[in-house]
N, C-alpha and C positions, 0 to 999 in steps of 0.2 A: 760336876762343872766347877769351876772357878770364874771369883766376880776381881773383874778388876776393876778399881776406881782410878782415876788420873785427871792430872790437871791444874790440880792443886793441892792445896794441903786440905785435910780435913779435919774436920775439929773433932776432940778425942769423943764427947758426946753421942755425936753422929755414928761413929765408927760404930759404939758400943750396941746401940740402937740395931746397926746392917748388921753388926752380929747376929744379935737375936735374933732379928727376922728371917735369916736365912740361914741358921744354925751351920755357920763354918766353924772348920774342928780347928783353924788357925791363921791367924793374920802374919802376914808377910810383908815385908816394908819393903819396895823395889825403888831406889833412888832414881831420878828424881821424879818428887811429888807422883808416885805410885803406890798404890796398896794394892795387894792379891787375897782375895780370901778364897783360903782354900777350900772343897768339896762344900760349896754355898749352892743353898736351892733359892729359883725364884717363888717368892710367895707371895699374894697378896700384902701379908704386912710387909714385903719391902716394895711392893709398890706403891703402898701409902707414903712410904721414902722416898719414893722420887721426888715430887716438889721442892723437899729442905734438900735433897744432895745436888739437883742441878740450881737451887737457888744460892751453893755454894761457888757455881761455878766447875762444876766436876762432874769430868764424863765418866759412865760406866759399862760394863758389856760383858755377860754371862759368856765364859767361853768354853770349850773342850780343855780339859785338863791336858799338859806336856804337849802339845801340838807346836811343831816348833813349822819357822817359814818355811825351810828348805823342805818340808814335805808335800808343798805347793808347788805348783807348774809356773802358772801363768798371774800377773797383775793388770790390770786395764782399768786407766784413770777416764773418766769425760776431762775436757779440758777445762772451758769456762765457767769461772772460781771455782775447780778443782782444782784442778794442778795448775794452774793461776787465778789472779787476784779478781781481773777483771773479766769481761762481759766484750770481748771484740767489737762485735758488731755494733755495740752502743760506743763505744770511743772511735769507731769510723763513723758514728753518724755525728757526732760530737762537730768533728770538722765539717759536717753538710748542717752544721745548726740545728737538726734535730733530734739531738739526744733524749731530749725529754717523750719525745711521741715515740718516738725509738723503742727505748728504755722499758716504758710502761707497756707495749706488750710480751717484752723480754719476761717481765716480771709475772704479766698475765697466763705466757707458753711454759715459764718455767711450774708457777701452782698449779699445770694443770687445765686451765680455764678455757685453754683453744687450742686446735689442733695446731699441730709444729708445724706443718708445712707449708698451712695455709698462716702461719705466723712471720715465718720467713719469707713467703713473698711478701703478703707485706713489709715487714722493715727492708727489706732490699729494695723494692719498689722506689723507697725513699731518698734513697741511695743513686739511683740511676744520675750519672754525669758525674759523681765525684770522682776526684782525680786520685788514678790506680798509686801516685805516688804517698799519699797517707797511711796507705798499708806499713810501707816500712818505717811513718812515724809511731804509728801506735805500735809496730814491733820495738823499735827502739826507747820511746819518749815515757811509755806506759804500762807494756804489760813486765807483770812480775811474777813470778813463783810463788805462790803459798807457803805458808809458813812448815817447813817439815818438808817439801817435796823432794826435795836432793837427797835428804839422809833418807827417807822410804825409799828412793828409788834405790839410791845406792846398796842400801843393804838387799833389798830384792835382789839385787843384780851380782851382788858377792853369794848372794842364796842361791844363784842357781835358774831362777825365777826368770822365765820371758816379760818382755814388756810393751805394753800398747795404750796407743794412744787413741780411745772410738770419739769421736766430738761431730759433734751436729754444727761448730763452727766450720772453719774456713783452712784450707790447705797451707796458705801463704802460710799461718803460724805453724800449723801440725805440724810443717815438713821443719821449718827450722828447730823449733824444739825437740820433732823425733833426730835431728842430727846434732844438734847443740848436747842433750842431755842422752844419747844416745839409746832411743828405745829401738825394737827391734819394730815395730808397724806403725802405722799409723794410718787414719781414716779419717775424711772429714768431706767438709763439700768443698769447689771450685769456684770460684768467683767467676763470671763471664767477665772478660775484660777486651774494650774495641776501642781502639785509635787514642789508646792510653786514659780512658776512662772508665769506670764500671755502667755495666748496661743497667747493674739492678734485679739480675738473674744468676742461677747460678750452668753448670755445663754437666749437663748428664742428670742422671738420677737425681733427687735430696736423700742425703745422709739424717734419717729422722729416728724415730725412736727403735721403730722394729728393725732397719736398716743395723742400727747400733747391736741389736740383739743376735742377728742375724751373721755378725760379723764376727762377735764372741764366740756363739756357736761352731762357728767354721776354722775358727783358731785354737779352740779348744778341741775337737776334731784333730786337727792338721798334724798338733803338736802330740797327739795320743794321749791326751789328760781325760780326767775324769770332773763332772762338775765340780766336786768338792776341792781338786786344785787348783780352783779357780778364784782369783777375789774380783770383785769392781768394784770402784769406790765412783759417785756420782752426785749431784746436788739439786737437781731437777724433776720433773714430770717424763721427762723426755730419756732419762735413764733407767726408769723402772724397769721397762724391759731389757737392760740387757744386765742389770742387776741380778734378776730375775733368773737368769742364765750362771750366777756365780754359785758356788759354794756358801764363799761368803761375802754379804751386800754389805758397803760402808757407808750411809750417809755423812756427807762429808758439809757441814756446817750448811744446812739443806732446809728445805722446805717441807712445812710440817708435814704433807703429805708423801713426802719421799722417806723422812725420818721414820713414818709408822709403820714404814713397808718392810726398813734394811732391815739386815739384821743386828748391823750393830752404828750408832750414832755417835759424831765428833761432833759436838757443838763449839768445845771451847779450844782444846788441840789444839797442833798443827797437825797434820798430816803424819808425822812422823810418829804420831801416837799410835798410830796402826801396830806399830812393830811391838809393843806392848801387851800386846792383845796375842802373844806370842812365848814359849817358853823359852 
């Protein structure tokens, strides 16, 4: 295996230290602010290292030696703050004034703490009467890309690599960013919308965790891949399982319990760090 560190720079110290602990036969300087060390084993004494090297601000990730992207299939992001900044359904409640009651079980669905489904009728509930036309303010006014998501996507996409978008959000976004940045799927739930306001409901099924897994599975399927050509990067409770379904799990600047699951964690990144992780 090979450890790559990123992120930042690391002090010579440190380095010297991940050497020892994981006796690599050689360090590799990959611009910018990347080091590889090569045929590194995890050991206890470098996980005594972790504290001091993420206290530097620097991610790291034990990976398969020479695996390069293009020997992957497929990539599938969740959306909200993954492949964007924000949290949707809290900047549409924002406009109905309650983003704070909103918000706070966003926060409570995403560690975990209450089932998704019954999370989003609640906050939707909340919602009931707001006018469908806010949609395309918080398309326009607010949401934004992650830092890194264009160059991942992009290079995915010169690799060869399908792309998809599984989100327990809402269609209005998925469809304009699966057409905007051109992914080949996309997957989310429907807003109910009646005489130009939202009910508060959504139309059909919810798109919830196993939904998201479920989806993986059938696309990885479709496309004749094998798990292992599969990556998801995710930030939630609500993506373990279709994580779970990948080769390889990205925690992407996530929740401590989503991060202990991936396989591999972005805390300080953009997204674009993905590609790194890569020969």
């Amino acid at each position: 295996m090979n450890l790559i560190i990123q992120s930042g720079a690391m002090p010579t110290f440190l380095l010297d230290r991940v050497v020892a602990a994981t006796g690599a036969s050689r360090v590799e300087p990959r611009p910018p602010q990347v080091v590889c060390l090569h045929e590194a084993e995890r050991t206890a004494e470098f996980d005594a290292l972790i504290p001091l090297i993420e206290a530097e601000k620097l991610d790291w990730a034990f990976v398969e030696a020479g695996r390069k992207l293009s020997d992957l299939g497929l990539i599938c992001f969740d959306m909200d703050s993954t492949l964007i900044t924000i949290e949707c359904i809290d900047e549409l409640a924002d406009f109905a004034g309650k983003k704070a009651e909103v918000s706070a079980v966003t926060e409570a669905a995403m560690r975990g703490e209450m089932d998704y489904r019954e999370s989003l009728r609640r906050r939707l509930a909340l919602m009931a009467g707001l006018d469908a036309r806010v949609l395309a303010r918080v398309y326009g006014e607010r949401l934004l890309l992650s830092p890194g998501a264009r160059e991942l996507l992009a290079a995915a996409q010169e690799a060869g690599l399908r792309t998809a978008i599984l989100s327990g959000g809402f269609t209005y976004f998925t469809e304009r960013l699966r057409i905007e940045l051109g992914f080949d799927f996309a997957t989310s739930n429907e807003l109910e919308i009646s005489g130009g306001k939202l009910t508060g409901r959504v139309v059909g099924d919810i798109v919830d965790a196993s939904a998201k897994a479920h989806h993986l599975a059938r696309l990885t399927d479709e496309l004749g891949l094998h798990k292992e050509q599969v990556i998801a990067i995710g930030d939630g409770a609500n993506d373990l399982m279709m994580m779970a379904q990948a080769g390889l799990s990205v925690a992407y600047r996530a929740k401590p319990a989503t991060r202990a699951k991936a396989d591999v964690a972005i805390n300080f990144g953009g997204l674009d760090a993905v590609l790194n992780l890569f020969a």
